[in-house]
OpenMM code with the backbone's topology and positions (N, CA, C; nanometers):
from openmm import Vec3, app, unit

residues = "UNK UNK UNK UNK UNK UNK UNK UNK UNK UNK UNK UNK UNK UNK UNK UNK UNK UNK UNK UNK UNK UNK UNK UNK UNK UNK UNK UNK UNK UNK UNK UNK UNK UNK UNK UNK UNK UNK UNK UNK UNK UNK UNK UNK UNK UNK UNK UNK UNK UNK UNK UNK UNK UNK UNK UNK UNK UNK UNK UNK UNK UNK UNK UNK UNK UNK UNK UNK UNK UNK UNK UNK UNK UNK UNK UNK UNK UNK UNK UNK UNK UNK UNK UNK UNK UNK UNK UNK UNK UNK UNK UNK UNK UNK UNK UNK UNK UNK UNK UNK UNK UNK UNK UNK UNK UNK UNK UNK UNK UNK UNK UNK UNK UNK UNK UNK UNK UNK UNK UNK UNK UNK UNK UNK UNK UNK".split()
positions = [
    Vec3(0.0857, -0.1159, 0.0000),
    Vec3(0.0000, 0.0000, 0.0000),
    Vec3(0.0906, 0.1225, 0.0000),
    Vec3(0.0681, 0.2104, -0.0910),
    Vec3(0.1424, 0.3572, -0.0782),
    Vec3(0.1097, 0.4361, 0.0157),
    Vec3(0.1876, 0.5062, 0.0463),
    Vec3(0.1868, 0.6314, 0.1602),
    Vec3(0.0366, 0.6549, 0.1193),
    Vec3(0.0357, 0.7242, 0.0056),
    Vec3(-0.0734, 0.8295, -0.0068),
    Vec3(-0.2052, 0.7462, 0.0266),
    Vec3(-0.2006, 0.5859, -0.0133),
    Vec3(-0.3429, 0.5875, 0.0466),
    Vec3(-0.3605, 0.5224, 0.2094),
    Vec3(-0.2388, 0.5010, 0.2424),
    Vec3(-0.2241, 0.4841, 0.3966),
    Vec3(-0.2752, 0.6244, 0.4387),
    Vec3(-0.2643, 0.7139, 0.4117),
    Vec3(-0.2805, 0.8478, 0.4444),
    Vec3(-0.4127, 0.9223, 0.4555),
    Vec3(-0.4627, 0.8711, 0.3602),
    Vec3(-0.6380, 0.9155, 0.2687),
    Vec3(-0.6881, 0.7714, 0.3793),
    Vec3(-0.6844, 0.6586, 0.4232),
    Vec3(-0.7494, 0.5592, 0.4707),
    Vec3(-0.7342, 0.5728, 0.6129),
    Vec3(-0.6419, 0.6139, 0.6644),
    Vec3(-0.6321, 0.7087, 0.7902),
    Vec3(-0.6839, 0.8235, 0.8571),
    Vec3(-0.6911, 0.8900, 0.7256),
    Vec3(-0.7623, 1.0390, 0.7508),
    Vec3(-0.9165, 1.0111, 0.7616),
    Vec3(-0.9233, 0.9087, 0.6568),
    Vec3(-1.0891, 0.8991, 0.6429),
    Vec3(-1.1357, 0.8491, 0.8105),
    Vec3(-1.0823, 0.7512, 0.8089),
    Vec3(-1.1143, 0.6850, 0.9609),
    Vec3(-1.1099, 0.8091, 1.0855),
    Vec3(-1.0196, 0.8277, 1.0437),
    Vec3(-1.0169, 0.9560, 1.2252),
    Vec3(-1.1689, 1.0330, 1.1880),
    Vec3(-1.2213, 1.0930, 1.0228),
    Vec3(-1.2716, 1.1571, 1.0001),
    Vec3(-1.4418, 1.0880, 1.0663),
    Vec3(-1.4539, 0.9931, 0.9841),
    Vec3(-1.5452, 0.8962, 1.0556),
    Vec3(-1.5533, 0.8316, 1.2030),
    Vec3(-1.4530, 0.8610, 1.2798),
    Vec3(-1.4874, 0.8368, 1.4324),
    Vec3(-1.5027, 0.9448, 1.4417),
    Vec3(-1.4936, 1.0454, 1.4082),
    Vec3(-1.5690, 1.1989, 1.4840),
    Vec3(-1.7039, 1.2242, 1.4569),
    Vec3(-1.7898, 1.1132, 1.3918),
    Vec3(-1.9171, 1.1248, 1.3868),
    Vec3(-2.0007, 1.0508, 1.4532),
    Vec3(-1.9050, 0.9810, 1.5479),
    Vec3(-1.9837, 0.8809, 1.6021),
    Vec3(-2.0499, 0.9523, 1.7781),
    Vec3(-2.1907, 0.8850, 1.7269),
    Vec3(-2.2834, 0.9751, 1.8971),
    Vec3(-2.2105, 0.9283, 1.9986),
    Vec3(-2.2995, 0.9777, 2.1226),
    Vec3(-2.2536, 0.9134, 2.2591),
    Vec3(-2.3685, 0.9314, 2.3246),
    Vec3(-2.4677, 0.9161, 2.2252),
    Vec3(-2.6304, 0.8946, 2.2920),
    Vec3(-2.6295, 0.7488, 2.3740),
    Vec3(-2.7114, 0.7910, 2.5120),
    Vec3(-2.7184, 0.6358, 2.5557),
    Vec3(-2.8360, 0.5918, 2.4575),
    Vec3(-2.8836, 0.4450, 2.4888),
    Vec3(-2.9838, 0.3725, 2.4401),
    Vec3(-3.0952, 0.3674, 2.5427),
    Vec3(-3.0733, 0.4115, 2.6752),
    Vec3(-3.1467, 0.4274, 2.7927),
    Vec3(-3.1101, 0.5149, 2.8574),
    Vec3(-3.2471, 0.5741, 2.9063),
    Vec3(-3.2859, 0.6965, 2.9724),
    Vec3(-3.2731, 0.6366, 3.1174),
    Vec3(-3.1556, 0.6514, 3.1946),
    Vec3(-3.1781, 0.5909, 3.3301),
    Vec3(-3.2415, 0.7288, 3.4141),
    Vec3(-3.2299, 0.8323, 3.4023),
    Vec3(-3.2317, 0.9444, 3.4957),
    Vec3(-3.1760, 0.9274, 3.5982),
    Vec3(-3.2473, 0.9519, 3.7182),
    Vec3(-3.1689, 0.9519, 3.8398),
    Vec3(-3.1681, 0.8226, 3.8932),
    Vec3(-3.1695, 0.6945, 3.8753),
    Vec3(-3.1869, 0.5744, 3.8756),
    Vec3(-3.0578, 0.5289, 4.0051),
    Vec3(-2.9338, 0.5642, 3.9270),
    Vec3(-2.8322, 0.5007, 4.0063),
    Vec3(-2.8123, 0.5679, 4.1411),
    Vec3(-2.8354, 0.7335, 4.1447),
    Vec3(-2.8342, 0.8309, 4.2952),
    Vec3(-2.9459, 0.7940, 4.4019),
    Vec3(-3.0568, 0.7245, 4.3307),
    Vec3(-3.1485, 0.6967, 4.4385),
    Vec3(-3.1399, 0.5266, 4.5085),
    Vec3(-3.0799, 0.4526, 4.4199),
    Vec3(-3.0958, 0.3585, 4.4309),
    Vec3(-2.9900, 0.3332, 4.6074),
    Vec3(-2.8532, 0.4078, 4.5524),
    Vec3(-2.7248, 0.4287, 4.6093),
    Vec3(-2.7809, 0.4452, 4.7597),
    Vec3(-2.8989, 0.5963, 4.7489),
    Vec3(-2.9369, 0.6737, 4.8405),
    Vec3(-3.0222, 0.5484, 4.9310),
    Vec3(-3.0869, 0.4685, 4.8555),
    Vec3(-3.1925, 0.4031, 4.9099),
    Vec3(-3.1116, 0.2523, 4.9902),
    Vec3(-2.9921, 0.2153, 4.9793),
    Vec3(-2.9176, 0.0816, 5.0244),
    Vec3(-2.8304, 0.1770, 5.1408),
    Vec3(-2.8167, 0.2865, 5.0990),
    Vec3(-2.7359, 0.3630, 5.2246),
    Vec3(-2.8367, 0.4045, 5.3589),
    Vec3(-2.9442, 0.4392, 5.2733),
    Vec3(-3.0610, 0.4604, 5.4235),
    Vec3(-3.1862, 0.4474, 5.3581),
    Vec3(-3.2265, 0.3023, 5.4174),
    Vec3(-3.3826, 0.2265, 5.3345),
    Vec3(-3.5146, 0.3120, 5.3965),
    Vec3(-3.4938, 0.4006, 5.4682),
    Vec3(-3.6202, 0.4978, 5.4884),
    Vec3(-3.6460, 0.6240, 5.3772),
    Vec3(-3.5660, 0.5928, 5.2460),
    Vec3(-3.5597, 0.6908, 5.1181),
    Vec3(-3.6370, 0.5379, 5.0617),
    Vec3(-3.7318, 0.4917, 5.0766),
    Vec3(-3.7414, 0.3698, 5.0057),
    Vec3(-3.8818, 0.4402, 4.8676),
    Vec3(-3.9703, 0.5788, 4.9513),
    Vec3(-4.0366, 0.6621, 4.8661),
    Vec3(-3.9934, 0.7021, 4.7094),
    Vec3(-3.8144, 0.8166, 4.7836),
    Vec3(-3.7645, 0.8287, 4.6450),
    Vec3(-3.7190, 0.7532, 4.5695),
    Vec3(-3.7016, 0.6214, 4.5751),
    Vec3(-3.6491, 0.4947, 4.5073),
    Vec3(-3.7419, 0.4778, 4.4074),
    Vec3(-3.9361, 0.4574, 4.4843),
    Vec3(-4.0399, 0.4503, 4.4212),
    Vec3(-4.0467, 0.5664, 4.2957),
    Vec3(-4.0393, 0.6870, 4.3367),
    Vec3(-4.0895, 0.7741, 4.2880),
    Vec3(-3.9604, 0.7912, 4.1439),
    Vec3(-3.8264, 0.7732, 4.2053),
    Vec3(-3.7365, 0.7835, 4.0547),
    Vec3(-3.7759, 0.6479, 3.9226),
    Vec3(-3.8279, 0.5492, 3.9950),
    Vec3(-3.8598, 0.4547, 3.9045),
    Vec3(-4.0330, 0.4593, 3.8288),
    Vec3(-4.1188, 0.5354, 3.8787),
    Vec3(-4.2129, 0.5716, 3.8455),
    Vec3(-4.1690, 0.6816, 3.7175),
    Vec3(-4.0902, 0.7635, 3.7529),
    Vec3(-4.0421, 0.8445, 3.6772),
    Vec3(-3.9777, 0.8190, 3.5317),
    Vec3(-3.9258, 0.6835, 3.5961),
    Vec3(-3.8059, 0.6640, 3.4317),
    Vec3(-3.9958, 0.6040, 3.3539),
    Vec3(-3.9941, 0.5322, 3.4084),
    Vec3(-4.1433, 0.4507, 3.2997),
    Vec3(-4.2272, 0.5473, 3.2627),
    Vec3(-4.2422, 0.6386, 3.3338),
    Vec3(-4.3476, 0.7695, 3.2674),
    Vec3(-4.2593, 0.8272, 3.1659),
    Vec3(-4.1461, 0.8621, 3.1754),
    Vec3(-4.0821, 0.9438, 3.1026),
    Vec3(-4.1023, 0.8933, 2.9961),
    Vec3(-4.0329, 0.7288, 2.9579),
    Vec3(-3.9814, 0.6195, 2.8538),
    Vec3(-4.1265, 0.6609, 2.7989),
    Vec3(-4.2507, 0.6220, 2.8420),
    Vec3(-4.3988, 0.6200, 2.7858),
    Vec3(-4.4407, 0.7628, 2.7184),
    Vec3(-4.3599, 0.8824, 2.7998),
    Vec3(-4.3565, 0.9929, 2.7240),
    Vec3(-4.3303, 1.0316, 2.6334),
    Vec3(-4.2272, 0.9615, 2.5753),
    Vec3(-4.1188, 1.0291, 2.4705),
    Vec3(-4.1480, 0.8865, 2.3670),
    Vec3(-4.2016, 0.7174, 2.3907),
    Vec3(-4.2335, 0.6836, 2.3011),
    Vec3(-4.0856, 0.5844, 2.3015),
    Vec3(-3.9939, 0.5967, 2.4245),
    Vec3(-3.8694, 0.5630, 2.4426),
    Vec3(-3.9054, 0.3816, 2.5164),
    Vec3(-3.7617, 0.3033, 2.4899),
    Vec3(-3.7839, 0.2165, 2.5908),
    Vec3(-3.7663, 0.2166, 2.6914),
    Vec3(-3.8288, 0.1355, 2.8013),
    Vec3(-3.7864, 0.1572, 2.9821),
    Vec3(-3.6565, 0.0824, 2.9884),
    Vec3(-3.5348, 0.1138, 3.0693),
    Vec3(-3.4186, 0.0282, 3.0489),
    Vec3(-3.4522, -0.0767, 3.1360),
    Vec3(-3.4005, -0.1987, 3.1326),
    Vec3(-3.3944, -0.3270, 3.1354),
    Vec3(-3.4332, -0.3476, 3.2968),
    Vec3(-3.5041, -0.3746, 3.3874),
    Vec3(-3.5820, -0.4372, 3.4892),
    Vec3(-3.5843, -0.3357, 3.5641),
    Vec3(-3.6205, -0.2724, 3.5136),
    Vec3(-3.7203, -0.1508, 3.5687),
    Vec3(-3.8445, -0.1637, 3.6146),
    Vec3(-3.8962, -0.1702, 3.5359),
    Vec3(-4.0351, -0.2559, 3.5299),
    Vec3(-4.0435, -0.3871, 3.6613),
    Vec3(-3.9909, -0.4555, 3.6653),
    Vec3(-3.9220, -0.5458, 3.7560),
    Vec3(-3.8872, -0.4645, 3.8687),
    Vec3(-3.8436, -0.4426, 3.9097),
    Vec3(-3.7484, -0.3509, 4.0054),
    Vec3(-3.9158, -0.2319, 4.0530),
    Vec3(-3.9885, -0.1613, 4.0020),
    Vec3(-4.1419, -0.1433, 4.0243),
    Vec3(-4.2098, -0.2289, 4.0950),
    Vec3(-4.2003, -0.3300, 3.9940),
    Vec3(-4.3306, -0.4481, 4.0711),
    Vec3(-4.3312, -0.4828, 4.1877),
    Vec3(-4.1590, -0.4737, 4.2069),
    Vec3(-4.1494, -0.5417, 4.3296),
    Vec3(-4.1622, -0.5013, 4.4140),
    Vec3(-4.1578, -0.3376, 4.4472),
    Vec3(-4.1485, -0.2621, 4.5103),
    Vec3(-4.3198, -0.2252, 4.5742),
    Vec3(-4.3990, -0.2325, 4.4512),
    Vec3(-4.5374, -0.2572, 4.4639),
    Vec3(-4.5823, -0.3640, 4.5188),
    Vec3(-4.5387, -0.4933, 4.5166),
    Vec3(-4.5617, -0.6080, 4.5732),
    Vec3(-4.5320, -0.5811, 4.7490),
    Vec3(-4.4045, -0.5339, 4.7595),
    Vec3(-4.3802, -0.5230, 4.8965),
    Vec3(-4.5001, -0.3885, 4.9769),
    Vec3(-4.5482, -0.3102, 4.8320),
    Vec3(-4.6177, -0.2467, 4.9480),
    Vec3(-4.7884, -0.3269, 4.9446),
    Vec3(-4.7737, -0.3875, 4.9007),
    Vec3(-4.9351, -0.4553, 4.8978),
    Vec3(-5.0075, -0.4354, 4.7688),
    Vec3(-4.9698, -0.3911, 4.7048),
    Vec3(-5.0335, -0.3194, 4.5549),
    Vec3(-4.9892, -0.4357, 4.4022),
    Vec3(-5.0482, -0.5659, 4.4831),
    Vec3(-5.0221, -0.6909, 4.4370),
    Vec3(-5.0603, -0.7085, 4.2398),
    Vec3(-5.1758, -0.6234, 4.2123),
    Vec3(-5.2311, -0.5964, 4.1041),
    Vec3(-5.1511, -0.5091, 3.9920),
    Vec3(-5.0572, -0.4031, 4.0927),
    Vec3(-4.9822, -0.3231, 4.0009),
    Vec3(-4.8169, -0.4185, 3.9836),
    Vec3(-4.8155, -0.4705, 4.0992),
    Vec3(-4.7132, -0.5898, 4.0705),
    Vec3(-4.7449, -0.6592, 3.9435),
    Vec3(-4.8270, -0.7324, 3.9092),
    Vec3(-4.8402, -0.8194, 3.8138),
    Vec3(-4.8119, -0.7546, 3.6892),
    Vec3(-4.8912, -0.6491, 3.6524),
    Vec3(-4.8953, -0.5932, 3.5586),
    Vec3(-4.7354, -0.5175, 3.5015),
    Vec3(-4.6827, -0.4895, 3.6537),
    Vec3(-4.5798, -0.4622, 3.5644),
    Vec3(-4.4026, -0.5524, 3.5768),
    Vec3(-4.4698, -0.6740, 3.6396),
    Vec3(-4.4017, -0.7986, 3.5859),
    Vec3(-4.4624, -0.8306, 3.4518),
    Vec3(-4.5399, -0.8329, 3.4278),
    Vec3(-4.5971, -0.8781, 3.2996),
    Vec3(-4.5006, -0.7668, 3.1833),
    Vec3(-4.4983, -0.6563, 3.1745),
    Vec3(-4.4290, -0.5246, 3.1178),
    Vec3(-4.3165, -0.6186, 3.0863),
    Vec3(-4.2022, -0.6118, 3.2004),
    Vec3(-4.0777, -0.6645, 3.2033),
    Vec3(-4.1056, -0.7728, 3.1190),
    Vec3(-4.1689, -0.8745, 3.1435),
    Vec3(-4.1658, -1.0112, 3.0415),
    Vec3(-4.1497, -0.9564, 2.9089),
    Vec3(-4.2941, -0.8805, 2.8706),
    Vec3(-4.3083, -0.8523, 2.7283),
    Vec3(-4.1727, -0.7836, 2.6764),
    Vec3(-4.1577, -0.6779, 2.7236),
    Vec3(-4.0275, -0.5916, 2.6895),
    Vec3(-3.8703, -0.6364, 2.7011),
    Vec3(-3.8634, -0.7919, 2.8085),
    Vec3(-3.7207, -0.8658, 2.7696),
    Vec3(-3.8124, -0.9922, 2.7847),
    Vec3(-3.7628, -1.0432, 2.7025),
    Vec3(-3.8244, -1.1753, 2.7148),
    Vec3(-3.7564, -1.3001, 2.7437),
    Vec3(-3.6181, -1.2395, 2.7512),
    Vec3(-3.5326, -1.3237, 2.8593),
    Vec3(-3.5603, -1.3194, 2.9952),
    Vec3(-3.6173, -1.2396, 3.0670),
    Vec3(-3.6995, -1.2253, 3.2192),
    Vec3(-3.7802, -1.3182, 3.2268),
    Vec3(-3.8249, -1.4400, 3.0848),
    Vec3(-3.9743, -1.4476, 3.1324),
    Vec3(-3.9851, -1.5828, 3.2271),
    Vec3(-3.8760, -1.6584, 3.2678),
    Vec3(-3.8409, -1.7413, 3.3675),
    Vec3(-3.8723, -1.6886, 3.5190),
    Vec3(-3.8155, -1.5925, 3.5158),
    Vec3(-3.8072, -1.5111, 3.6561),
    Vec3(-3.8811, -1.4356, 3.6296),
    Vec3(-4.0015, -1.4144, 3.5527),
    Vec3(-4.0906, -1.2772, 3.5894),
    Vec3(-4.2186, -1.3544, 3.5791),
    Vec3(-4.2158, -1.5013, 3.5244),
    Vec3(-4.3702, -1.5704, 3.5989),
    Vec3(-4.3729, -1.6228, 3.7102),
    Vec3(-4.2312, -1.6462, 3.7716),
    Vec3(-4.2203, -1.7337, 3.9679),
    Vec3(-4.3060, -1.5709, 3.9996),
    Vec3(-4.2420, -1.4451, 4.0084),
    Vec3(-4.3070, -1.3396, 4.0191),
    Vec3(-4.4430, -1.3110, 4.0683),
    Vec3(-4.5222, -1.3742, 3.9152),
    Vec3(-4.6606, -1.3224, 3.9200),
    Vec3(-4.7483, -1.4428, 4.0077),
    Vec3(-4.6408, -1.4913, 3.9559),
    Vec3(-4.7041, -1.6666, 4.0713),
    Vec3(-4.7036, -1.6083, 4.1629),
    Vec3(-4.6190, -1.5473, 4.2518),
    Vec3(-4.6175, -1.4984, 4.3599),
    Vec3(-4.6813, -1.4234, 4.4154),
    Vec3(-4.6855, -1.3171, 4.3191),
    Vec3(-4.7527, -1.1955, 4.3408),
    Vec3(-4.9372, -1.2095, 4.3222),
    Vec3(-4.9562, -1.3529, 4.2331),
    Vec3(-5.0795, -1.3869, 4.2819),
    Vec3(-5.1424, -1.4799, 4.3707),
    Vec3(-5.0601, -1.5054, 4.4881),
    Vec3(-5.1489, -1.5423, 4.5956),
    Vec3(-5.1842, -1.4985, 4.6982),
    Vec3(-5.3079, -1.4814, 4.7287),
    Vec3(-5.3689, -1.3969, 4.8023),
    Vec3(-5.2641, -1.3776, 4.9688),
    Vec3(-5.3404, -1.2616, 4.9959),
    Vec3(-5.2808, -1.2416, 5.1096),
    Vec3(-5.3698, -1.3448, 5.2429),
    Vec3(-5.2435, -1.3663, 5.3253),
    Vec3(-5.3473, -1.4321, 5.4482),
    Vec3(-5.4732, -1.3153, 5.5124),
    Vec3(-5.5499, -1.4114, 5.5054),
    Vec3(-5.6562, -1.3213, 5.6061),
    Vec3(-5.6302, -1.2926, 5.7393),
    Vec3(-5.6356, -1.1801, 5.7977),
    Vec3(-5.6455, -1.1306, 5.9436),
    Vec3(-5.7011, -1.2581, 6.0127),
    Vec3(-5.6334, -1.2261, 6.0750),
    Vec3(-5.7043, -1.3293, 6.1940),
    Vec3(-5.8269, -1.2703, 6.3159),
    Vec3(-5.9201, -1.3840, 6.2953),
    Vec3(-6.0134, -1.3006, 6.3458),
    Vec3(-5.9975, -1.2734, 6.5163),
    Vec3(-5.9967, -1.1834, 6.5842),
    Vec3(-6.0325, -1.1946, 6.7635),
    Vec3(-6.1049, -1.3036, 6.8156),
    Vec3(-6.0429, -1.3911, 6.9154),
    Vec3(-6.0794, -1.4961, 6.9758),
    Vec3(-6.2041, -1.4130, 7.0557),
    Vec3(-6.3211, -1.5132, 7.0919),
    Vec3(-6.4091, -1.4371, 7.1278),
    Vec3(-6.3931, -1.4419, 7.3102),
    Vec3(-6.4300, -1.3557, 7.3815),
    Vec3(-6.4042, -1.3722, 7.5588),
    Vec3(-6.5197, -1.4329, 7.5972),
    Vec3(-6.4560, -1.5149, 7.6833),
    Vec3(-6.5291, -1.6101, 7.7468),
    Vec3(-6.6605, -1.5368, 7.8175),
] * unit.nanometer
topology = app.Topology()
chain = topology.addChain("A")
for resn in residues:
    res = topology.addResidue(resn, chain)
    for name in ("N", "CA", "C"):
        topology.addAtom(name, app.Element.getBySymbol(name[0]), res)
């Protein structure tokens, strides 16, 4: 190969990595500061809720995808607060949207659909 097109095949290349984006593919937002916030002191367990409510509204806003177990990472959070119905639904999300989850996101709904124990009723006084 001659100089000159070592030169022109070089130039082109540098020329063509300067066009390349550095767009992510996912919108995490504040995802990783709350999460951090929320394992350092679990009484932020609200803003944990509320940044992950956020990325899925956003993603649904803009027409974007939700990044990868999000949706998941929701449900569960809904499950733990009793909101067993919004669990499912958005284990079900996660399935549809990776469908490599869908092992671990039907033990999930299995889960998430069995009823809660009933209260126990007051023994009556003698």
């Amino acid at each position: 190969m001659s100089a000159g097109r070592l030169v022109a095949v070089s130039a082109a290349a540098v020329v063509l990595g300067a066009c390349a984006t550095t767009t992510q593919k996912y919108n995490w937002e504040k995802y990783d500061p709350a999460l951090y916030s929320y394992y350092k002191n679990p009484t932020k367990l609200a803003d944990l809720n509320q940044t992950l409510e956020a990325i899925i509204k956003s993603a649904d806003t803009n027409k974007a995808q939700v990044p990868p177990g999000i949706y998941a990472e929701y449900g569960y959070l809904q499950l733990q607060a009793g909101n067993a119905a919004v669990a499912v639904s958005m284990f079900e999300q996660e399935k549809a949207h990776w469908p490599e989850s869908r092992v671990f996101m039907d033990r999930m709904i299995k889960v998430a659909s069995i009823p809660a124990p009933a209260a126990a009723a007051p023994a009556p006084s003698p």
